[in-house]
mmCIF file of the N, C-alpha and C atoms, coordinates in Angstrom:
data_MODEL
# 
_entry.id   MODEL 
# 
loop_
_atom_site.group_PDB 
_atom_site.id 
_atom_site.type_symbol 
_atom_site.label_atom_id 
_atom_site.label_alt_id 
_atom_site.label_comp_id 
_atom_site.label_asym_id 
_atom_site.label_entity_id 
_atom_site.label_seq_id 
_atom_site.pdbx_PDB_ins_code 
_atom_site.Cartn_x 
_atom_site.Cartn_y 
_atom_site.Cartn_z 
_atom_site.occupancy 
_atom_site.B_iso_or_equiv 
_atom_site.pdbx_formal_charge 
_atom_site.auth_seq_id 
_atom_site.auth_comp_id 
_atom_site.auth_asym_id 
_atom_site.auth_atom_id 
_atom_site.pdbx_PDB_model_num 
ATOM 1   N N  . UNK A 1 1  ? 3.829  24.020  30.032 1.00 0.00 ? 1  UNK A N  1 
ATOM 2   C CA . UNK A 1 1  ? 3.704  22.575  30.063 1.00 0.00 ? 1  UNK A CA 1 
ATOM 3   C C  . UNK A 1 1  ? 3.018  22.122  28.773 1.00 0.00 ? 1  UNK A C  1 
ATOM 4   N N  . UNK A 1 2  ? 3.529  21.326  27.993 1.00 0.00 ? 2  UNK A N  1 
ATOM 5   C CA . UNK A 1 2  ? 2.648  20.811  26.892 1.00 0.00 ? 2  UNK A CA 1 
ATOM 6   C C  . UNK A 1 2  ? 2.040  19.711  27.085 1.00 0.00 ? 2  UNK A C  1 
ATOM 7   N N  . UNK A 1 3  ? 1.009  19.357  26.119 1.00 0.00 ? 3  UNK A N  1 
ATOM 8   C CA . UNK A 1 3  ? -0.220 18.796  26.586 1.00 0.00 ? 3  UNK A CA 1 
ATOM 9   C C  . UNK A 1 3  ? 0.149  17.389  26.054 1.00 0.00 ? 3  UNK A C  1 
ATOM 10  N N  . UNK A 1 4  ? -0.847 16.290  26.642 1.00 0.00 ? 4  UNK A N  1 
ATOM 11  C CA . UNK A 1 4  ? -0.724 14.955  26.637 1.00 0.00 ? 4  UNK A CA 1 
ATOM 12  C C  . UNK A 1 4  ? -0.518 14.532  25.090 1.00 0.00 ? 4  UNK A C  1 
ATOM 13  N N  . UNK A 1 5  ? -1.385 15.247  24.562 1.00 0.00 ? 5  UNK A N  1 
ATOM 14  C CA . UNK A 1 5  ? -1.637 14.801  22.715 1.00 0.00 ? 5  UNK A CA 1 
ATOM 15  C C  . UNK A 1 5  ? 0.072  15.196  22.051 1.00 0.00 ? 5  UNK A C  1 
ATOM 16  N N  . UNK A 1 6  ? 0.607  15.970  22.630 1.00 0.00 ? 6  UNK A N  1 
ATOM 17  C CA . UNK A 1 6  ? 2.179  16.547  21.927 1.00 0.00 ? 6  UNK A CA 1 
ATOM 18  C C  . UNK A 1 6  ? 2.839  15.460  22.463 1.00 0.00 ? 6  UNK A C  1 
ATOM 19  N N  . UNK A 1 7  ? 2.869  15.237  23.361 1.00 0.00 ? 7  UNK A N  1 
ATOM 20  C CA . UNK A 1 7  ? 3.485  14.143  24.548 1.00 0.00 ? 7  UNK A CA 1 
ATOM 21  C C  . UNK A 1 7  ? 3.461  12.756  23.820 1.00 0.00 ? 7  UNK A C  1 
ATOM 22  N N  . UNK A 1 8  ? 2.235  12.309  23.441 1.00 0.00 ? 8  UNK A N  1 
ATOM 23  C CA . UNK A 1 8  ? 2.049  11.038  22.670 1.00 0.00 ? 8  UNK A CA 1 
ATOM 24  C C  . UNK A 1 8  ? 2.568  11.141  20.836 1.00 0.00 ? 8  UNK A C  1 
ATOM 25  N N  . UNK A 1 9  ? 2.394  12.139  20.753 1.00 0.00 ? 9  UNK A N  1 
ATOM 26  C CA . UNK A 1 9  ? 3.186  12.775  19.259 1.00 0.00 ? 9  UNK A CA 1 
ATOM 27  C C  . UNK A 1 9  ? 4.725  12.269  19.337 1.00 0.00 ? 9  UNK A C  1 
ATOM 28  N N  . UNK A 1 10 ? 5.141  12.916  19.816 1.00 0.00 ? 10 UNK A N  1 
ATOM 29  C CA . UNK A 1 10 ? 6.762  12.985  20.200 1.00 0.00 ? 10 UNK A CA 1 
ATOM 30  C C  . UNK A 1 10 ? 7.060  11.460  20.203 1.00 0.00 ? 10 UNK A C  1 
ATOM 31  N N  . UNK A 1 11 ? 6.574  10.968  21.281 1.00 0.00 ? 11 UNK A N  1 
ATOM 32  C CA . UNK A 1 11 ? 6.523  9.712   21.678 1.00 0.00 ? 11 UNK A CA 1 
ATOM 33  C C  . UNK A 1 11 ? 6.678  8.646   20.455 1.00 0.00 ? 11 UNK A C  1 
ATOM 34  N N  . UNK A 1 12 ? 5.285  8.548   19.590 1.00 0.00 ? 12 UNK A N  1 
ATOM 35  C CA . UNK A 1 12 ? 5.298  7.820   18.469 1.00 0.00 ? 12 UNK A CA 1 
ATOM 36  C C  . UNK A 1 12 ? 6.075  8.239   17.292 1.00 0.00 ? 12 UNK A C  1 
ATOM 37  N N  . UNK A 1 13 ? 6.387  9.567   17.099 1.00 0.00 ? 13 UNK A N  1 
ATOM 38  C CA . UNK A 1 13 ? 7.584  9.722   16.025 1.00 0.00 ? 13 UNK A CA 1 
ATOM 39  C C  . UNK A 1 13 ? 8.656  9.016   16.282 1.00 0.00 ? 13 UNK A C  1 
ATOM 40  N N  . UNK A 1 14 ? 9.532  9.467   17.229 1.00 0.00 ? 14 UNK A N  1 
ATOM 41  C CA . UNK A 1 14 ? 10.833 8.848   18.181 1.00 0.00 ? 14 UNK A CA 1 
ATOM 42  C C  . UNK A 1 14 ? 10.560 7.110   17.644 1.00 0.00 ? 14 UNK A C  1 
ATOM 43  N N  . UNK A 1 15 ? 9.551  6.750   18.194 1.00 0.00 ? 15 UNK A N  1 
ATOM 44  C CA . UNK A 1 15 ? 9.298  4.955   18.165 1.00 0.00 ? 15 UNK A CA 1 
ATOM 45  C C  . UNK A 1 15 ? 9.503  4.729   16.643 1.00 0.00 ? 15 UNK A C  1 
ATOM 46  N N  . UNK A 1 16 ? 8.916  5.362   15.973 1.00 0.00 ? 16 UNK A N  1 
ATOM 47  C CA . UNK A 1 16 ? 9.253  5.036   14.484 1.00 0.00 ? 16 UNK A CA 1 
ATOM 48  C C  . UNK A 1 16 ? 10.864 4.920   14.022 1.00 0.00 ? 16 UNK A C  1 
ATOM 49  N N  . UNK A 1 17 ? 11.021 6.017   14.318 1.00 0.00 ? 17 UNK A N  1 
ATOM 50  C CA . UNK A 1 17 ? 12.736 5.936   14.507 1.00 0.00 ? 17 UNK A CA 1 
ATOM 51  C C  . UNK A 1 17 ? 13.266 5.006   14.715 1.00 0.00 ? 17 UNK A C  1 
ATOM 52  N N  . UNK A 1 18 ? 12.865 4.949   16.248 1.00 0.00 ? 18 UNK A N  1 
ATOM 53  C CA . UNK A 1 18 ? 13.645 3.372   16.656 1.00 0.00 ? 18 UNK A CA 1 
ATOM 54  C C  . UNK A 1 18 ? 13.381 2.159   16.678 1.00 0.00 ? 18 UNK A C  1 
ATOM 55  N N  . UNK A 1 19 ? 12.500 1.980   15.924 1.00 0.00 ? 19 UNK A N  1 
ATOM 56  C CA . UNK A 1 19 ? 11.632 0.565   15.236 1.00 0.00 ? 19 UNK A CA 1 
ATOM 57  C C  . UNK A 1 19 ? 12.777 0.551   14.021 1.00 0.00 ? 19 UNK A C  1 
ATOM 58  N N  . UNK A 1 20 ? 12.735 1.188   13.136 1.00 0.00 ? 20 UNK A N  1 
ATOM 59  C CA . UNK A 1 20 ? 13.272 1.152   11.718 1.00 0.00 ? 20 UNK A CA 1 
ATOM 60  C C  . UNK A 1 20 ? 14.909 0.829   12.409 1.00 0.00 ? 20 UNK A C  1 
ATOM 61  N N  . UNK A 1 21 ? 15.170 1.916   13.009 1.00 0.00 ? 21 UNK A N  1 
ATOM 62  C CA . UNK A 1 21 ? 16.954 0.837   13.433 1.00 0.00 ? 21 UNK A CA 1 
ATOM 63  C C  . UNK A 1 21 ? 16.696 -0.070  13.790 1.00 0.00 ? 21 UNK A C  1 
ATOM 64  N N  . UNK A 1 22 ? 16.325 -0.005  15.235 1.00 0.00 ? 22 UNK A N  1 
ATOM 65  C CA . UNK A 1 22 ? 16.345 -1.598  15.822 1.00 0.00 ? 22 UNK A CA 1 
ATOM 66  C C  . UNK A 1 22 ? 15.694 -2.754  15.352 1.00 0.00 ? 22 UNK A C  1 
ATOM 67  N N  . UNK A 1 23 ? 15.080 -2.766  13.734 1.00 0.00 ? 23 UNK A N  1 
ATOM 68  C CA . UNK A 1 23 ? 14.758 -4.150  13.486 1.00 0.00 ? 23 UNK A CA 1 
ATOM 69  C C  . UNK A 1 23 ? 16.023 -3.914  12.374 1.00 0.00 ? 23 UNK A C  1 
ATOM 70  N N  . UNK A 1 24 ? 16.585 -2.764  11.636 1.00 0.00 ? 24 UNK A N  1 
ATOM 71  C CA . UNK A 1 24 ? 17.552 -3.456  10.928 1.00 0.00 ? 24 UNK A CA 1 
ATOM 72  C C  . UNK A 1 24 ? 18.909 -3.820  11.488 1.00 0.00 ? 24 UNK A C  1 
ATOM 73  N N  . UNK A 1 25 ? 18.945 -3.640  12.805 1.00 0.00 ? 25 UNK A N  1 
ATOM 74  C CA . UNK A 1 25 ? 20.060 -3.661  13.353 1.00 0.00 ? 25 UNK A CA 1 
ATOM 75  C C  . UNK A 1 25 ? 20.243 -5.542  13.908 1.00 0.00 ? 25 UNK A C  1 
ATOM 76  N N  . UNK A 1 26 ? 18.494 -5.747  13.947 1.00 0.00 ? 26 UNK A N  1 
ATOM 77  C CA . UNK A 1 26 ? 18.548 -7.290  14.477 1.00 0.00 ? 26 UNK A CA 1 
ATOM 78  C C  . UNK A 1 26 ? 18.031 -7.909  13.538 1.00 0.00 ? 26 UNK A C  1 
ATOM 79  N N  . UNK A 1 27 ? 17.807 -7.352  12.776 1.00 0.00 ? 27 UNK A N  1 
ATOM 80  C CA . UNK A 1 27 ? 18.002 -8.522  10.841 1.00 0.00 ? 27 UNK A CA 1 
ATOM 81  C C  . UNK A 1 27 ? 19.498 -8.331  10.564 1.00 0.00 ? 27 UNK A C  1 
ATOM 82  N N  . UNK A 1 28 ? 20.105 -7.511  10.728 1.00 0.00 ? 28 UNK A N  1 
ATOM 83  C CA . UNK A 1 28 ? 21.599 -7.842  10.582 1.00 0.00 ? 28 UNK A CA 1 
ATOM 84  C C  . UNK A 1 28 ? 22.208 -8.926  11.558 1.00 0.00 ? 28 UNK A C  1 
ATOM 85  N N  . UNK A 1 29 ? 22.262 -8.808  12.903 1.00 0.00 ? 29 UNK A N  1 
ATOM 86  C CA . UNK A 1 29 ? 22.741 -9.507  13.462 1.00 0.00 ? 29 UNK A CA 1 
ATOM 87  C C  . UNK A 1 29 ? 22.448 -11.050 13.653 1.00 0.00 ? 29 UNK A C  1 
ATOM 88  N N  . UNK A 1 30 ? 20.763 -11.173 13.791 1.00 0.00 ? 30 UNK A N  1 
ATOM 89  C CA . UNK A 1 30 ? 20.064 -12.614 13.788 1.00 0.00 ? 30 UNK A CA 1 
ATOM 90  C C  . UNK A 1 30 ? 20.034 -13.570 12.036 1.00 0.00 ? 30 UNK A C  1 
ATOM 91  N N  . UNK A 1 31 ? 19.934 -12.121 11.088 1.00 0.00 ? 31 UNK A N  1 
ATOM 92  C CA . UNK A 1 31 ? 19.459 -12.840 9.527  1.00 0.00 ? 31 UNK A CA 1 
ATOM 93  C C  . UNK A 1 31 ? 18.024 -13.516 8.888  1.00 0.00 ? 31 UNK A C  1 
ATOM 94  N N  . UNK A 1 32 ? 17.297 -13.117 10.624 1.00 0.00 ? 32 UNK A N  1 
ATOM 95  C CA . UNK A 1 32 ? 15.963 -13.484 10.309 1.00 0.00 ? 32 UNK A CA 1 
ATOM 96  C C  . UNK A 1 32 ? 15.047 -12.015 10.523 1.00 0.00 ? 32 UNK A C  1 
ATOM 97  N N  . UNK A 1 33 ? 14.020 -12.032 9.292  1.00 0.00 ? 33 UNK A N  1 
ATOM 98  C CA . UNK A 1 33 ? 13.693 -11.235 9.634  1.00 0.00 ? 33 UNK A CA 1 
ATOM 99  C C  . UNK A 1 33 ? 12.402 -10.947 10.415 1.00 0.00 ? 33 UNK A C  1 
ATOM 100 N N  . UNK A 1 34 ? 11.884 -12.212 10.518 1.00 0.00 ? 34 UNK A N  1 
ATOM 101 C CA . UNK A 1 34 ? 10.650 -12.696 11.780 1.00 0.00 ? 34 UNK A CA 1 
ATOM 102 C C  . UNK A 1 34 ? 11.237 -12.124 13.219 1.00 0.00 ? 34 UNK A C  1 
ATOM 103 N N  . UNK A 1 35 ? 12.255 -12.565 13.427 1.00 0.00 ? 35 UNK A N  1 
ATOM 104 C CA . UNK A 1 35 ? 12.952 -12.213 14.940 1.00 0.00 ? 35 UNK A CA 1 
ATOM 105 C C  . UNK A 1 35 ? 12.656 -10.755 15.250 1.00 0.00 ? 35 UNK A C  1 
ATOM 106 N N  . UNK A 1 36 ? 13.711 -9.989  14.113 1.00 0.00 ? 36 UNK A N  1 
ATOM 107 C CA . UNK A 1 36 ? 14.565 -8.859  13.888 1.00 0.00 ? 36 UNK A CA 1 
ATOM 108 C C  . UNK A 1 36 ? 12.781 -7.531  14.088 1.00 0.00 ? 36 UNK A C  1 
ATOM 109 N N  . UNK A 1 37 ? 11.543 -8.066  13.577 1.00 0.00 ? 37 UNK A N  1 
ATOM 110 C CA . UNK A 1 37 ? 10.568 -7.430  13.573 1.00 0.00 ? 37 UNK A CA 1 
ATOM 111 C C  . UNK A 1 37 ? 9.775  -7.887  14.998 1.00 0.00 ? 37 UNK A C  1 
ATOM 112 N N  . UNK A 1 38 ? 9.903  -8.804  15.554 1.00 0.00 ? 38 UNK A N  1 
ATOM 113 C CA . UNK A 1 38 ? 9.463  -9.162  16.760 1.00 0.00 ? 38 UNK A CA 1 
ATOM 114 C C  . UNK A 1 38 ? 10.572 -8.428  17.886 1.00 0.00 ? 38 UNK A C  1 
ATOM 115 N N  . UNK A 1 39 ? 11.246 -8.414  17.750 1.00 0.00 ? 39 UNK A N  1 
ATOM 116 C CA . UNK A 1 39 ? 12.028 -7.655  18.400 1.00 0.00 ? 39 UNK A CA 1 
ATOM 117 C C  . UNK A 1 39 ? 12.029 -6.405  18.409 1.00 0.00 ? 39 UNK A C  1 
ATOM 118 N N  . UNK A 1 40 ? 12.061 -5.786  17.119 1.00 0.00 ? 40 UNK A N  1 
ATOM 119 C CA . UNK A 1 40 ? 11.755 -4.298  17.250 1.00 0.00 ? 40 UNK A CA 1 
ATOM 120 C C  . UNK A 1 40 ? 10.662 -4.126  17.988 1.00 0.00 ? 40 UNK A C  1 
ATOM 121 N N  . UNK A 1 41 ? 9.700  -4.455  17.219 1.00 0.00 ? 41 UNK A N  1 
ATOM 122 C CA . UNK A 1 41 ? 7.588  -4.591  17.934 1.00 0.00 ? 41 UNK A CA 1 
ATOM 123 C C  . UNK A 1 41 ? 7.970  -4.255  19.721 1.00 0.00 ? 41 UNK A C  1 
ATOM 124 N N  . UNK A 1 42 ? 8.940  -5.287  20.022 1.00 0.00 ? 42 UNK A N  1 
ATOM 125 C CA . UNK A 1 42 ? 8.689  -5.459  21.673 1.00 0.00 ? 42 UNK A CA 1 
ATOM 126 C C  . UNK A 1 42 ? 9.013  -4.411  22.248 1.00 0.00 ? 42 UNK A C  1 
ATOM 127 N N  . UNK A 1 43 ? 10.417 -3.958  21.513 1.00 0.00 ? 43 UNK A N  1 
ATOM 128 C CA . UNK A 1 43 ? 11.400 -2.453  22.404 1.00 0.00 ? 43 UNK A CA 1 
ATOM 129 C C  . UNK A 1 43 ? 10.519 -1.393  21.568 1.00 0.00 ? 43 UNK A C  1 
ATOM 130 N N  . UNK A 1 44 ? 9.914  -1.249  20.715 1.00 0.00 ? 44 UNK A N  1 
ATOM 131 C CA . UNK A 1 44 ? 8.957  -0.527  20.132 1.00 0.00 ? 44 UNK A CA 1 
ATOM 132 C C  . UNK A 1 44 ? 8.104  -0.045  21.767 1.00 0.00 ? 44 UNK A C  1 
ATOM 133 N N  . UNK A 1 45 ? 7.164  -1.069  21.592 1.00 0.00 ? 45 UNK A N  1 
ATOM 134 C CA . UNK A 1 45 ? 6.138  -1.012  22.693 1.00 0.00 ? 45 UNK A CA 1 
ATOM 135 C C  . UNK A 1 45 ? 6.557  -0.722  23.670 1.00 0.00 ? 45 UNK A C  1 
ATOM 136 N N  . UNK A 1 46 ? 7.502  -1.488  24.312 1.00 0.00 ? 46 UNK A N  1 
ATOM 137 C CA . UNK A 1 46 ? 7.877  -1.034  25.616 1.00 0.00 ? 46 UNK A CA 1 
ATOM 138 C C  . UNK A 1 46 ? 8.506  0.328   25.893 1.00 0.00 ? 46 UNK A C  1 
ATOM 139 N N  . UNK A 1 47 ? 9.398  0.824   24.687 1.00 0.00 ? 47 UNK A N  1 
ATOM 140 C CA . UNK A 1 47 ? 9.744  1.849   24.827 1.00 0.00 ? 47 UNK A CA 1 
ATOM 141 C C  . UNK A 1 47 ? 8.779  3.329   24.695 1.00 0.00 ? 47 UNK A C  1 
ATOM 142 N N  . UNK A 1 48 ? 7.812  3.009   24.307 1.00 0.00 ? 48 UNK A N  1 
ATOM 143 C CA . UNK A 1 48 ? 6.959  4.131   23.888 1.00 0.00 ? 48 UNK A CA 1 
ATOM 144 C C  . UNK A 1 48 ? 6.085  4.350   25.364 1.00 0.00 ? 48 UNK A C  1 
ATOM 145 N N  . UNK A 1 49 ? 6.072  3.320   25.932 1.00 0.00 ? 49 UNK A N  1 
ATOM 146 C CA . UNK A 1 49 ? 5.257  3.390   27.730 1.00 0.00 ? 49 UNK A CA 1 
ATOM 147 C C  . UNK A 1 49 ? 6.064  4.144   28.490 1.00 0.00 ? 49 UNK A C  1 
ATOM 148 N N  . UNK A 1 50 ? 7.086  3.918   28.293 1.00 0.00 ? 50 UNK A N  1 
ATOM 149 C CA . UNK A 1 50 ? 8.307  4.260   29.126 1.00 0.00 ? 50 UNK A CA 1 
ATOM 150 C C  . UNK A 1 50 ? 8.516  5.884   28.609 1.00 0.00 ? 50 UNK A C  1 
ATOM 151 N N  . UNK A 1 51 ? 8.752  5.698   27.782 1.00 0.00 ? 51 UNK A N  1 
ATOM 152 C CA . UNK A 1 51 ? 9.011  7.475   27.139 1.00 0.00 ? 51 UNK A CA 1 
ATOM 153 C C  . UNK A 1 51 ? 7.753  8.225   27.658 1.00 0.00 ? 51 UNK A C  1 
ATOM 154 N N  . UNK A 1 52 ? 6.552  8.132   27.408 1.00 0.00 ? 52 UNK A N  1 
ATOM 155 C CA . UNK A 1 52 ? 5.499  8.672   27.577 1.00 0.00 ? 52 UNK A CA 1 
ATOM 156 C C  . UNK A 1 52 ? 5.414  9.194   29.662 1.00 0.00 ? 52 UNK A C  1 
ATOM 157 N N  . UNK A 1 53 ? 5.635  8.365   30.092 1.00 0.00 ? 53 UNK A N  1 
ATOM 158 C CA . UNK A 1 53 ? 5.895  8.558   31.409 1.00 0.00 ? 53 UNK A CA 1 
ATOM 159 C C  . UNK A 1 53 ? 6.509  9.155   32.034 1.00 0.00 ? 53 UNK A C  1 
ATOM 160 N N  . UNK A 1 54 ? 8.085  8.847   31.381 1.00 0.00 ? 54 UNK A N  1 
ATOM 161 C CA . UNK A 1 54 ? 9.642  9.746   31.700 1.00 0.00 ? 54 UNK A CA 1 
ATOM 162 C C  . UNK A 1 54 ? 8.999  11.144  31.625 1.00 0.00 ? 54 UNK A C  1 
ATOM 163 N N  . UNK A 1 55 ? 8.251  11.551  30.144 1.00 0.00 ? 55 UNK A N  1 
ATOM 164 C CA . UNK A 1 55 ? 7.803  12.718  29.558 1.00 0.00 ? 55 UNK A CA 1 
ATOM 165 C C  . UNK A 1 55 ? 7.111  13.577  30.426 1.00 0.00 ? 55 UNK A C  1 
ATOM 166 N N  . UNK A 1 56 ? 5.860  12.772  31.141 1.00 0.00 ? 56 UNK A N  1 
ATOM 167 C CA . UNK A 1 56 ? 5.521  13.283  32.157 1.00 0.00 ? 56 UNK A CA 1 
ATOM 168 C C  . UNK A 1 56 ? 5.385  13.374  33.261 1.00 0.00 ? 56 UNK A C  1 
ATOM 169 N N  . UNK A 1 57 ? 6.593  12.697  33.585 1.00 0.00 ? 57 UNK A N  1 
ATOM 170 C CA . UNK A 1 57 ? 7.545  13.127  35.256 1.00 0.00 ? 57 UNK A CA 1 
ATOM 171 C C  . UNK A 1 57 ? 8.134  14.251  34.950 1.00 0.00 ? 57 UNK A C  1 
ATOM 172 N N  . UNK A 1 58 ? 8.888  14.409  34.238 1.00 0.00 ? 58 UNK A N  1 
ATOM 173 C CA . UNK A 1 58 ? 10.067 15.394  34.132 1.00 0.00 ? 58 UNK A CA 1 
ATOM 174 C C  . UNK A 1 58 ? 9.094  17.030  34.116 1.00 0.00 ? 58 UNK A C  1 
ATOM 175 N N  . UNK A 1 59 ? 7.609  16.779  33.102 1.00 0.00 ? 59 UNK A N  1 
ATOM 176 C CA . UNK A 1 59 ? 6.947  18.135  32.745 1.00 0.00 ? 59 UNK A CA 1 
ATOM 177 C C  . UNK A 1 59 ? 6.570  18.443  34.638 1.00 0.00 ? 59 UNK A C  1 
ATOM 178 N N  . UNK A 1 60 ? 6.696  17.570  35.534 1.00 0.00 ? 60 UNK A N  1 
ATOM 179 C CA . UNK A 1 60 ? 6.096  18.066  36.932 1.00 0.00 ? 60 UNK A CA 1 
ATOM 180 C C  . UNK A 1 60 ? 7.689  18.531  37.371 1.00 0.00 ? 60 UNK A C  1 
ATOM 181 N N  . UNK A 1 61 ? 8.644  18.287  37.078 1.00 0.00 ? 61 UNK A N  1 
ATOM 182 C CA . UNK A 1 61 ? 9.739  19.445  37.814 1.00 0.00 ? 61 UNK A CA 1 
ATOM 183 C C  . UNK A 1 61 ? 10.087 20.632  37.114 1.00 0.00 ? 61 UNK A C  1 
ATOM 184 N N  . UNK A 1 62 ? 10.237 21.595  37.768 1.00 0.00 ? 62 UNK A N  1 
ATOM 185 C CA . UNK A 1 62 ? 10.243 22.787  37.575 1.00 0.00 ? 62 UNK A CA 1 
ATOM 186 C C  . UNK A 1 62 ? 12.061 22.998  37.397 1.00 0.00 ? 62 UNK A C  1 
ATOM 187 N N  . UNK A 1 63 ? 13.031 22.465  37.473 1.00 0.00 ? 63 UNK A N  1 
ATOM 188 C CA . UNK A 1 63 ? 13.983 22.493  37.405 1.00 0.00 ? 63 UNK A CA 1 
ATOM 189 C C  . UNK A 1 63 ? 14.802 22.920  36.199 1.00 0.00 ? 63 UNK A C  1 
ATOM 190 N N  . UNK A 1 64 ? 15.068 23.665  35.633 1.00 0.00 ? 64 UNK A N  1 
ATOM 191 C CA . UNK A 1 64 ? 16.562 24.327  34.925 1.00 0.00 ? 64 UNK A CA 1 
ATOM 192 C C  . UNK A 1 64 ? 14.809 24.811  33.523 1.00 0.00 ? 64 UNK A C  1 
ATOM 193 N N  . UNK A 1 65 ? 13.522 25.465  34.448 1.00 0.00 ? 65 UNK A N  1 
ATOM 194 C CA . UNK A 1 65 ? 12.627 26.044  33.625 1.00 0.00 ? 65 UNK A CA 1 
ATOM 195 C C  . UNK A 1 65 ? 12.471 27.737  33.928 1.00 0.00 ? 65 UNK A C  1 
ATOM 196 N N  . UNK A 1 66 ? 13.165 28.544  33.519 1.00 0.00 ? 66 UNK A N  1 
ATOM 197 C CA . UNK A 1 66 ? 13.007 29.537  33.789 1.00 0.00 ? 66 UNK A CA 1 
ATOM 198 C C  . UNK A 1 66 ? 12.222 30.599  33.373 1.00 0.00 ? 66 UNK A C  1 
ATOM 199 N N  . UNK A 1 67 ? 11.590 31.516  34.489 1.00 0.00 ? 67 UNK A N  1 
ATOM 200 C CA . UNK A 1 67 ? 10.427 32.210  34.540 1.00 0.00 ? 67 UNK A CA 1 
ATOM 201 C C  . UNK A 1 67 ? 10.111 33.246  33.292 1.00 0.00 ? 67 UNK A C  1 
ATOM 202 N N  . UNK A 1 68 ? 9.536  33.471  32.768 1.00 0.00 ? 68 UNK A N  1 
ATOM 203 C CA . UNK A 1 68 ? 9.120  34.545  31.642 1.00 0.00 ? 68 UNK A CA 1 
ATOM 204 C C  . UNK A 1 68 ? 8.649  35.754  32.127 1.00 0.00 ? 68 UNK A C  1 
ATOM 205 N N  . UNK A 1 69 ? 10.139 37.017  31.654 1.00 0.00 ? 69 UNK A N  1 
ATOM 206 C CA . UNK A 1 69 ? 9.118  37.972  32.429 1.00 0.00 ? 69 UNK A CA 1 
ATOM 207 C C  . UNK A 1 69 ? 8.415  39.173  31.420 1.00 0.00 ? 69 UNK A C  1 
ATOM 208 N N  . UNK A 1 70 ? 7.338  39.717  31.275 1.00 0.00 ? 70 UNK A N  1 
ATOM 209 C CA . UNK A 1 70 ? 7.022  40.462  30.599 1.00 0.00 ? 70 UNK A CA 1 
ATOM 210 C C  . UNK A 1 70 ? 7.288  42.128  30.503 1.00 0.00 ? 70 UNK A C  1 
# 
């Protein structure tokens, strides 16, 4: 299981990612770029709560994790 600090790592790389598309994707489409950065900011934020959570639901099932044997 990896730990909360990798968890929030992952998390905020990914967001960077998808900050940098999704505001140029809505400065393309809107032409403003006040919007296009308020918009990213929001699915930014929201998405990084959301990921962080998904992250650690999924680390509590044991499903398709198979055993290590020595």
């Amino acid at each position: 299981m990896e730990t909360k600090l990798r968890t929030i790592a992952k998390a905020l790389t990914w967001q960077v990612i998808g900050l940098a598309v999704t505001g140029a994707l809505a400065w393309f489409h809107t032409g403003s770029v006040l919007t296009a950065l308020s918009f990213a900011l929001t699915t930014a934020t929201s998405g990084l709560a959301f990921f962080f959570v998904h992250e650690r639901l999924w680390a509590r099932v044991r499903w398709g994790i198979g055993e290590r044997h020595a």
